[in-house]
Backbone atoms as SQL, in Angstrom:
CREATE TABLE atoms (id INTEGER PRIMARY KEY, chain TEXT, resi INTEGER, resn TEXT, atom TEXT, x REAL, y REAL, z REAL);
INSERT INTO atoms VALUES
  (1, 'A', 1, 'UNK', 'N', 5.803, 23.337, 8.966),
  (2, 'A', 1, 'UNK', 'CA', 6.068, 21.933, 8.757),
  (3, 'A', 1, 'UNK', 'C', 4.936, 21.369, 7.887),
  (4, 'A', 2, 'UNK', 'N', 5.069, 20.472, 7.040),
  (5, 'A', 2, 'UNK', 'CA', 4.505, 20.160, 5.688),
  (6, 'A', 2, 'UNK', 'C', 4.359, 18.626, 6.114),
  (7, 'A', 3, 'UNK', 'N', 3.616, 17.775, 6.079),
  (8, 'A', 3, 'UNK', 'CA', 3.564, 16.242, 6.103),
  (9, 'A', 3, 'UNK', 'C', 2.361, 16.090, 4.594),
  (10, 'A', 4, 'UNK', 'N', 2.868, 14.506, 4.520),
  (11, 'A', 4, 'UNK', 'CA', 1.931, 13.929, 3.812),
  (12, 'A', 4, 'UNK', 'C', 1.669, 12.510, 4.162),
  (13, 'A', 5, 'UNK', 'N', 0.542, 11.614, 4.002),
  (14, 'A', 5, 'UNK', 'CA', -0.470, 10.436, 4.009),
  (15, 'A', 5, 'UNK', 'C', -0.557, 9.791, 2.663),
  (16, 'A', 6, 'UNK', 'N', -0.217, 8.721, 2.561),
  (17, 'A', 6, 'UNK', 'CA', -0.321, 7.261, 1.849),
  (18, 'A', 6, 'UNK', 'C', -2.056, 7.291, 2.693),
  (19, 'A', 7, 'UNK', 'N', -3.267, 7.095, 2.341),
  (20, 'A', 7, 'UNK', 'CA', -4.198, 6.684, 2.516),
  (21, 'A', 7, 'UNK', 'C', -4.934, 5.394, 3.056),
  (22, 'A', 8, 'UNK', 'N', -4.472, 4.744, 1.334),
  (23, 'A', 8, 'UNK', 'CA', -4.749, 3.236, 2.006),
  (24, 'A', 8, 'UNK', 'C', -3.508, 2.597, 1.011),
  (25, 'A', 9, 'UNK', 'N', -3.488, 1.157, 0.769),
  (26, 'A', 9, 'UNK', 'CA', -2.821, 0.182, -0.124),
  (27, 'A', 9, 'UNK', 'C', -3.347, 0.773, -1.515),
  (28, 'A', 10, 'UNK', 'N', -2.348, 0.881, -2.370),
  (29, 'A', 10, 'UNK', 'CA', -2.523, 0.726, -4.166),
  (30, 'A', 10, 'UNK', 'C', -4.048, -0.599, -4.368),
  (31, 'A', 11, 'UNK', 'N', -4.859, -0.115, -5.265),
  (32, 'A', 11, 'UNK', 'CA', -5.610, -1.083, -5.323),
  (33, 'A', 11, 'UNK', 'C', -6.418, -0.812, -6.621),
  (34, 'A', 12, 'UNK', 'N', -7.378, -1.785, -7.641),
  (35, 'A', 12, 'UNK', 'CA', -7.229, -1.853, -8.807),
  (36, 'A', 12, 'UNK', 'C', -8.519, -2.618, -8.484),
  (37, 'A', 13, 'UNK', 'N', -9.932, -2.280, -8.864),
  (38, 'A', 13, 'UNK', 'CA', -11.212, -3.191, -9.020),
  (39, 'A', 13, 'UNK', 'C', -11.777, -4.159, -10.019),
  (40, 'A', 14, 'UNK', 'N', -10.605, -3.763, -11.216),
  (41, 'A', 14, 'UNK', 'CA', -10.671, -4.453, -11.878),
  (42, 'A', 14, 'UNK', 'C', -9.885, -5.481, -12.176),
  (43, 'A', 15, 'UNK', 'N', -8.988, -5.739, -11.345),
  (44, 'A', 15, 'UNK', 'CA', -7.572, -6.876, -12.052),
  (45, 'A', 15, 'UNK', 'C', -7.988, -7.710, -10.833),
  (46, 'A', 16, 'UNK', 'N', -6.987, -9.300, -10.930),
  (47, 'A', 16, 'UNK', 'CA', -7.339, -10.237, -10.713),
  (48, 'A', 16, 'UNK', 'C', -7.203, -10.247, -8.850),
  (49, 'A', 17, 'UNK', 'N', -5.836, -9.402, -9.102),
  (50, 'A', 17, 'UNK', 'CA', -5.383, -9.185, -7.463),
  (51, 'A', 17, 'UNK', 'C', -5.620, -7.403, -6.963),
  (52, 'A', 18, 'UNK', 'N', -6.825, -7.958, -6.300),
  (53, 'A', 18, 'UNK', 'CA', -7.677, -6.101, -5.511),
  (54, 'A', 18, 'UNK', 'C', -6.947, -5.311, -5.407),
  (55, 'A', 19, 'UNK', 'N', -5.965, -6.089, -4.264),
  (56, 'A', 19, 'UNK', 'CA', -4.884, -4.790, -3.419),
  (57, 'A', 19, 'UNK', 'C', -3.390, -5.391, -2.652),
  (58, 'A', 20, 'UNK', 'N', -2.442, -4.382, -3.378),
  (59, 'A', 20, 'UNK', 'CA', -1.127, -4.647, -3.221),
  (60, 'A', 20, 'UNK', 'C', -1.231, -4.483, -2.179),
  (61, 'A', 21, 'UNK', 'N', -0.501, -5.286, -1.111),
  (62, 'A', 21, 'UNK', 'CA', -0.327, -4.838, 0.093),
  (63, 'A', 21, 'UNK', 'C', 0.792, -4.675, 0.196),
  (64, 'A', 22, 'UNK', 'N', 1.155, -4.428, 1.818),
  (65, 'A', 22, 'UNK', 'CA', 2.691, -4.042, 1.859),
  (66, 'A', 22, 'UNK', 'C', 3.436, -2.854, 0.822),
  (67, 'A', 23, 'UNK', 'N', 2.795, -1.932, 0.039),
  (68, 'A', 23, 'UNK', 'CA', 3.490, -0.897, -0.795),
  (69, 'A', 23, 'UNK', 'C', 3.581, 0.313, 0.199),
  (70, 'A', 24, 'UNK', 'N', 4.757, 1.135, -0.311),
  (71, 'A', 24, 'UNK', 'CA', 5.616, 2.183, 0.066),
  (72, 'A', 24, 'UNK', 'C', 5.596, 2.455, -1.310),
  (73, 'A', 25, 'UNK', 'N', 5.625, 4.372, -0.836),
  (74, 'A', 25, 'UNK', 'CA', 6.251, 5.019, -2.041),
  (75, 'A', 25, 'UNK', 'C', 7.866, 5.747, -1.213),
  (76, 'A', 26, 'UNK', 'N', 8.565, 5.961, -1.853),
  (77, 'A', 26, 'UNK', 'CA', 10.079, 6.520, -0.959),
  (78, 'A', 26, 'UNK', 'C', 10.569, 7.171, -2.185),
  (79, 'A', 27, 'UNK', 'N', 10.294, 8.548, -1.999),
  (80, 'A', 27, 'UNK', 'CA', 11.194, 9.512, -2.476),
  (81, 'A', 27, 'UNK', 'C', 12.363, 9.819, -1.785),
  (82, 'A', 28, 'UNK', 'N', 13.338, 10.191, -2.327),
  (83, 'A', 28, 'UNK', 'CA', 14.595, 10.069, -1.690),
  (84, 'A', 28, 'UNK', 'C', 15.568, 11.780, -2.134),
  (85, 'A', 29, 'UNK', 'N', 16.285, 12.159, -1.588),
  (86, 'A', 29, 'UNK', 'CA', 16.548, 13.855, -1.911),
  (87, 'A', 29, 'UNK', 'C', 15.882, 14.504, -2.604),
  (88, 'A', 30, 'UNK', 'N', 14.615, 14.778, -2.137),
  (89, 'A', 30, 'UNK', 'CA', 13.679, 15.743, -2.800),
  (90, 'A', 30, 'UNK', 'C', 13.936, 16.923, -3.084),
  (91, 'A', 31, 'UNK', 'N', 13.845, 17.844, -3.369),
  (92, 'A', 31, 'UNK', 'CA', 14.349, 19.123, -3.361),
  (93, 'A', 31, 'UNK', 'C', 13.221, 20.228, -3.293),
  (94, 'A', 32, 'UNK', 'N', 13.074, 21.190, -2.488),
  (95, 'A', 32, 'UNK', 'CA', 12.164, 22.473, -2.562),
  (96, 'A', 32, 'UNK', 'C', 12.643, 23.386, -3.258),
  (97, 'A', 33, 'UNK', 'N', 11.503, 24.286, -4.087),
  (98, 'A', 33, 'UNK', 'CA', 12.312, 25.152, -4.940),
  (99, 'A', 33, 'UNK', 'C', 11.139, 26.170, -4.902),
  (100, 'A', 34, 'UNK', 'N', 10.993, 27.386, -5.173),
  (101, 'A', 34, 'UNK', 'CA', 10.026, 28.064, -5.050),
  (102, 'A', 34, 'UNK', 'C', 9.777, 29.760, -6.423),
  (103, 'A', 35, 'UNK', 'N', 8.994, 30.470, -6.415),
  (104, 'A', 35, 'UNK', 'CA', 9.024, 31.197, -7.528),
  (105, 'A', 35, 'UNK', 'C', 9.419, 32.496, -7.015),
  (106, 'A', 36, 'UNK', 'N', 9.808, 32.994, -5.762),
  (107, 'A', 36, 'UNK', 'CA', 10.446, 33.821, -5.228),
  (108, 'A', 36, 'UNK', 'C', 11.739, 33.966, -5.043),
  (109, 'A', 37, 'UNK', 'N', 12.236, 35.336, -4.363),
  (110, 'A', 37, 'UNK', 'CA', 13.687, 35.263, -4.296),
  (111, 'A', 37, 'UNK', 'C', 13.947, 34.959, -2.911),
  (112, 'A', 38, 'UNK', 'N', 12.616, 34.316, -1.655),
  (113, 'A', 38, 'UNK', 'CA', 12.949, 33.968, -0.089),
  (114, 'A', 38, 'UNK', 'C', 13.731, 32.323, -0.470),
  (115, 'A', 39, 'UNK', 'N', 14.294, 32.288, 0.876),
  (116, 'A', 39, 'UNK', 'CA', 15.053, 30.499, 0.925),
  (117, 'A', 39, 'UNK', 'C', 13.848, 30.014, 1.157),
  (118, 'A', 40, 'UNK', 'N', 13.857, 28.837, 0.492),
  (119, 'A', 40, 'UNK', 'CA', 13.062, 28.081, 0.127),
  (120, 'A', 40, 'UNK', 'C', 12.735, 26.941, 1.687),
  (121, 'A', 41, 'UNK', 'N', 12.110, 26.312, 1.872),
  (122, 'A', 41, 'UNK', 'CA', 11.885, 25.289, 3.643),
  (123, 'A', 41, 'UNK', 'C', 12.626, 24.317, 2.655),
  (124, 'A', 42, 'UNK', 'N', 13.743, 23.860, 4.014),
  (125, 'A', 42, 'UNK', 'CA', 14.395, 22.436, 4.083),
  (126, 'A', 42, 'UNK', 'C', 13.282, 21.212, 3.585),
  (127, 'A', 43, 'UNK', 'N', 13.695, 20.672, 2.559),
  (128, 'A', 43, 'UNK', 'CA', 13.204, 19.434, 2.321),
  (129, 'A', 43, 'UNK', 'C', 13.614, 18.288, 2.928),
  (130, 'A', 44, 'UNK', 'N', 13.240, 17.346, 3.457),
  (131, 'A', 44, 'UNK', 'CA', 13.303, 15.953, 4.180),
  (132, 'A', 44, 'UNK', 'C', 14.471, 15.622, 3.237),
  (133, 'A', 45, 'UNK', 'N', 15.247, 14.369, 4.056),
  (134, 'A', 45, 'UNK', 'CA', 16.185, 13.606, 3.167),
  (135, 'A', 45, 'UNK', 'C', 15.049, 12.292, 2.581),
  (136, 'A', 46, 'UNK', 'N', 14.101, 11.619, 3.093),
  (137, 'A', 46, 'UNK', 'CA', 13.501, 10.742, 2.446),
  (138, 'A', 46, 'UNK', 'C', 12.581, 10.970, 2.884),
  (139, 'A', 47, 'UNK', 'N', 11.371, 10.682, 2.373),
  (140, 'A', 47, 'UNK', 'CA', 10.071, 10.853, 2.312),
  (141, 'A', 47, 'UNK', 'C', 9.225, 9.322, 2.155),
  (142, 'A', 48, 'UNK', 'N', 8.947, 8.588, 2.839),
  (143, 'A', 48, 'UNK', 'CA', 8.297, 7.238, 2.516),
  (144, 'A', 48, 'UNK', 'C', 6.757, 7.631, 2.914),
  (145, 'A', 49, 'UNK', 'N', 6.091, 7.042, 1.974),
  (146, 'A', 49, 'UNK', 'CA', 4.443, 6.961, 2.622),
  (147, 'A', 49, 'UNK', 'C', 4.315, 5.405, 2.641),
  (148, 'A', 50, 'UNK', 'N', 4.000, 5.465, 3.360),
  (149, 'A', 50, 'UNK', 'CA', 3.126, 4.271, 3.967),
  (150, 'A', 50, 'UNK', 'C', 1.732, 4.119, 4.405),
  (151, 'A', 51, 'UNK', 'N', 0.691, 3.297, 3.717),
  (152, 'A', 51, 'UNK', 'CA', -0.275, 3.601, 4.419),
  (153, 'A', 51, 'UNK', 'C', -0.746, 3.309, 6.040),
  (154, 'A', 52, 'UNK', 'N', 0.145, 2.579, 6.606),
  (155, 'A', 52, 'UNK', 'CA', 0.435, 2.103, 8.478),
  (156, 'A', 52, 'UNK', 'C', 1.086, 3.066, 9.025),
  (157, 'A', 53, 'UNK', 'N', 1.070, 4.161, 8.487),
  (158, 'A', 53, 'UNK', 'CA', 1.902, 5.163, 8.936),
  (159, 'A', 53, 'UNK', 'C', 0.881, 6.250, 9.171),
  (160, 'A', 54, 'UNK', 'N', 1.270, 7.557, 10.006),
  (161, 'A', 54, 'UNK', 'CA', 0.680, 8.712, 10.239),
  (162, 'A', 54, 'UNK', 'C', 1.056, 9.231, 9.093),
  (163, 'A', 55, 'UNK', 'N', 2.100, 9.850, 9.092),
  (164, 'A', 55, 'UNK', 'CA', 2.339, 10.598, 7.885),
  (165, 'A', 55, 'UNK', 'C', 3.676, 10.846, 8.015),
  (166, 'A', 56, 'UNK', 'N', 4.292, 11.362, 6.617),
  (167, 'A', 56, 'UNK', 'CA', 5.990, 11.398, 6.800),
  (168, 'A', 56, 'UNK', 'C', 6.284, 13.335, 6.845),
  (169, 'A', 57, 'UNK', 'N', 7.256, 13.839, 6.971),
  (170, 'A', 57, 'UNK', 'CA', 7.532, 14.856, 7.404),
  (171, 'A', 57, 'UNK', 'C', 8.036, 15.354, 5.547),
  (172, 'A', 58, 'UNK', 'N', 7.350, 16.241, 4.553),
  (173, 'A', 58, 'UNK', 'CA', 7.945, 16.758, 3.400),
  (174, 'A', 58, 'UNK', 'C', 8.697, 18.138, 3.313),
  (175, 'A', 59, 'UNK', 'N', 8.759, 19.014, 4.563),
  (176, 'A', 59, 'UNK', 'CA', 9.310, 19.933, 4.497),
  (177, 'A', 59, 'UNK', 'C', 9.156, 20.556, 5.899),
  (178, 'A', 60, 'UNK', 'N', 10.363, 21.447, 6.257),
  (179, 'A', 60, 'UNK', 'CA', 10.520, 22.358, 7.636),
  (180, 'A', 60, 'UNK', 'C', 11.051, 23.192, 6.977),
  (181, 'A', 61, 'UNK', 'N', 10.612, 24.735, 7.807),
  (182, 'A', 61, 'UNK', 'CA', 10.745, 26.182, 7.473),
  (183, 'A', 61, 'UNK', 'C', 11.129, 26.768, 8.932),
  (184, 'A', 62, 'UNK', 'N', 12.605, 27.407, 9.313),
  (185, 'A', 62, 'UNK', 'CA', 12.633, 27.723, 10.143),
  (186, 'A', 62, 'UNK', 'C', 12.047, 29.231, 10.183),
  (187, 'A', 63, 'UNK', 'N', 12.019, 29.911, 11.516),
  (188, 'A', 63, 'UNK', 'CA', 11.203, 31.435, 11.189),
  (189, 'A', 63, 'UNK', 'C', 11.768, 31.796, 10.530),
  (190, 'A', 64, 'UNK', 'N', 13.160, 32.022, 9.752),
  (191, 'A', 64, 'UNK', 'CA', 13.231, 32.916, 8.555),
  (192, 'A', 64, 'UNK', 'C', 13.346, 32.651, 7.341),
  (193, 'A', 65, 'UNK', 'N', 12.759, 31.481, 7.610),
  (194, 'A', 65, 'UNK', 'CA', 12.251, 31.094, 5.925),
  (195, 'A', 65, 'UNK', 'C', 10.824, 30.993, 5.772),
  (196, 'A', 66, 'UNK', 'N', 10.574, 30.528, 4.283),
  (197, 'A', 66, 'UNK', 'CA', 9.037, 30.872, 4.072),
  (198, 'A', 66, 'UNK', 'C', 8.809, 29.403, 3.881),
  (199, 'A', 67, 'UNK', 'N', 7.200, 29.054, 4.232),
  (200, 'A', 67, 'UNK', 'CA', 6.919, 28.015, 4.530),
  (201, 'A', 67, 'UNK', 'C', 6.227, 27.635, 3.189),
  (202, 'A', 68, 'UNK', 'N', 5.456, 28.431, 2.961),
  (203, 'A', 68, 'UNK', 'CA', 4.819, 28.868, 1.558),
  (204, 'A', 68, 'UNK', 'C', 5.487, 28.906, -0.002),
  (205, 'A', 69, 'UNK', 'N', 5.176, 28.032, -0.513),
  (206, 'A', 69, 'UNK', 'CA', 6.379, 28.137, -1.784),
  (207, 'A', 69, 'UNK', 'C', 5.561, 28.900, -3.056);
């Protein structure tokens, strides 16, 4: 199982407004693909990061698939 973390808010030290708040990124049917001939781990149907969030789930590999792309 694969997760990923949004950190903090989008933010910019130089422009007038510091830090966007409230941003999400949301990928949506991602797809796994890999350079082998094993099945590739199930990709999530959406993927949102948030930084108020733990982390979102980017991929599951059951045991007979490879987790490793």
């Amino acid at each position: 199982m694969r997760t990923v973390k949004q950190e903090d808010q989008f933010s910019n030290a130089i422009t007038q407004h510091k830090e966007l708040t409230g941003s999400q990124i949301k990928l949506v049917k991602p797809t796994a693909a890999g350079k082998t001939e094993v099945t590739p781990p199930t990709a999530a149907e959406v993927i949102t990061l948030d930084p108020n969030e733990d982390g979102s789930l980017v991929m599951s590999a059951k045991l007979t698939e490879r987790a490793v792309l």
